[in-house]
Phi, psi and omega in degrees: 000321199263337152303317165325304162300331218262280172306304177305332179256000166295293183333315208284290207291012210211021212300318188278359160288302191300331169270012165277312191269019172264316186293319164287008160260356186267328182272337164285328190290316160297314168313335168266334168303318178292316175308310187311318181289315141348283205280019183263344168091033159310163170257158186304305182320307193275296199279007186272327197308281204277329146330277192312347194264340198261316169305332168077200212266147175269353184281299199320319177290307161323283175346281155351280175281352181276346191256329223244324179267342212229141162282099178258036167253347179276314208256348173272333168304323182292348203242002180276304205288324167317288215307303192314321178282311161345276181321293192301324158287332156299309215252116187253040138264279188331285172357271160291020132315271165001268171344286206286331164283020177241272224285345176282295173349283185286347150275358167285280173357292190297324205290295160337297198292338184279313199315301213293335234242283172307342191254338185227314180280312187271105182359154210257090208289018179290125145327159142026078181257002169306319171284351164294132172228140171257151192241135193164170174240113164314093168192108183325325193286344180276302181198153171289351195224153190312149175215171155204161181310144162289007154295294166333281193304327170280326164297340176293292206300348171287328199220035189297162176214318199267320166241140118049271199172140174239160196213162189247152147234168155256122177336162173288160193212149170297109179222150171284124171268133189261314193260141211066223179302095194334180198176093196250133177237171167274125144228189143217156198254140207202131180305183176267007171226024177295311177291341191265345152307257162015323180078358186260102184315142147304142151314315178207135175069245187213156156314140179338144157236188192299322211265308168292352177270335173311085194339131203063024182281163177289165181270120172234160213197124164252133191266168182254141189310322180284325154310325212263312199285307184297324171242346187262345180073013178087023155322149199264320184255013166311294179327114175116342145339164171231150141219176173248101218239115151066012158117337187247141186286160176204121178282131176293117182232044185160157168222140224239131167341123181284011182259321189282142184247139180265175171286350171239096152024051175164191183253113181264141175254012167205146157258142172215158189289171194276327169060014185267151209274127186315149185063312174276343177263016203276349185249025168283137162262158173236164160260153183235128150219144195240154162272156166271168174258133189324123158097016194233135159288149174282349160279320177302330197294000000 
């Protein structure tokens, strides 16, 4: 087989050497059609006549065995990419036309292929998210998504047994950044054990802690990795920074992984704590989501 392969492509690269020798075996092959008709007493004329007619047309035939011998979509791609490089050194405008729509092509492509890559393809940076749960009472006419009182939720969190641990948010909500150049950003407000549910390291610096969670605490702030990049330009030393958020300073105290995606239904570009107050807050609603503890079903849960 591969002697086969071997011979069509010395044919294909090599055709007028290969139609040289077809034609002179095509042509010896007719010269005995003529002798035969010849010693049969034909006149020359008449058996050369009468060759060529048992023999059929020699163009067809040539043809025939050059398609039959030869890849002639390799030597007709090879006679496109000539023409084509030609055209582009006659034409150097055209050229860089080309050039330039193949290199935009191909950077939309890769730009696709990263979204899709990030979003679809590549694992989820949550520990052990088969143990993520949302907790919640289900009713539309209230939220789109499970909620409970925030009474509720403080007394559940007190006295889990069965999980981990559970942490509340509030959805993203519109909040301003004041200093320097106005700025209306997404944020959402999140208890002090949302990343550690969650399963998720800060990139840089740290998570809520119980103290940042207190009512009345001094203001603290986490940027989400795309924010942190877009306006800080990936500073290294953002942590410990202010910004002014909604008229109150709050300090950077974490950057948020470029992979995570959170539980409310959107991108948030800031965290900020959840804060509630014992008691007084008891008719807020909040999402609740809990870890379960390893090896606990989710109906015992």
């Amino acid at each position: 087989m591969w002697r086969r392969v071997w011979a069509r492509l010395a044919a294909t690269f090599r055709p007028a050497r290969q139609d040289e020798e077809f034609r002179a075996e095509l042509q010896a092959h007719l010269d005995m059609i003529v002798e035969e008709l010849l010693r049969r007493g034909l006149p020359r004329e008449q058996a050369e006549r009468e060759a060529r007619l048992r023999l059929g047309g020699t163009a067809q035939i040539e043809e025939a065995h050059r398609e039959w011998r030869s890849y002639l979509w390799l030597d007709a791609l090879g006679a496109d990419i000539v023409a084509a490089v030609k055209g582009l050194f006659r034409g150097p405008r055209f050229a860089a036309t080309v050039i330039l729509t193949t290199a935009v092509a191909i950077g939309a492509a890769t730009t696709v292929f990263s979204v899709v890559d990030h979003s679809l393809l590549r694992p989820s940076p949550r520990a052990a998210e088969e143990r993520l749960v949302s907790i919640g009472i289900q009713g539309a006419v209230v939220s789109s998504q499970d909620w409970l009182f925030a009474g509720t939720f403080q007394e559940w969190q007190a006295q889990v047994e069965r999980f981990e641990a559970l942490s509340a948010w509030k959805g993203l909500t519109e909040c301003d950044r004041n200093d320097g150049t106005p700025e209306r950003l997404a944020c959402a407000l999140v208890d002090h054990q949302f990343l550690t549910v969650l399963g998720v390291a800060p990139f840089l610096g740290r998570g809520f802690t119980q103290a940042d969670d207190q009512p009345g605490a001094p203001g603290t702030v986490i940027l989400s990795h795309a924010y942190w990049r877009s306006r800080f330009g990936g500073d290294t030393t953002i942590v410990g920074k202010q910004l002014t958020i909604d008229g109150t300073a709050a300090r950077i105290v974490g950057v948020l992984p470029p992979a995570f995606e959170g539980p409310m239904q959107g991108n948030a570009d800031l965290l900020l704590p959840l804060q509630l107050r014992q008691g007084s807050q008891r008719q807020r609603l909040v999402q609740v989501i809990g870890r379960m503890r390893a090896g606990v079903p989710l109906f015992a849960a």
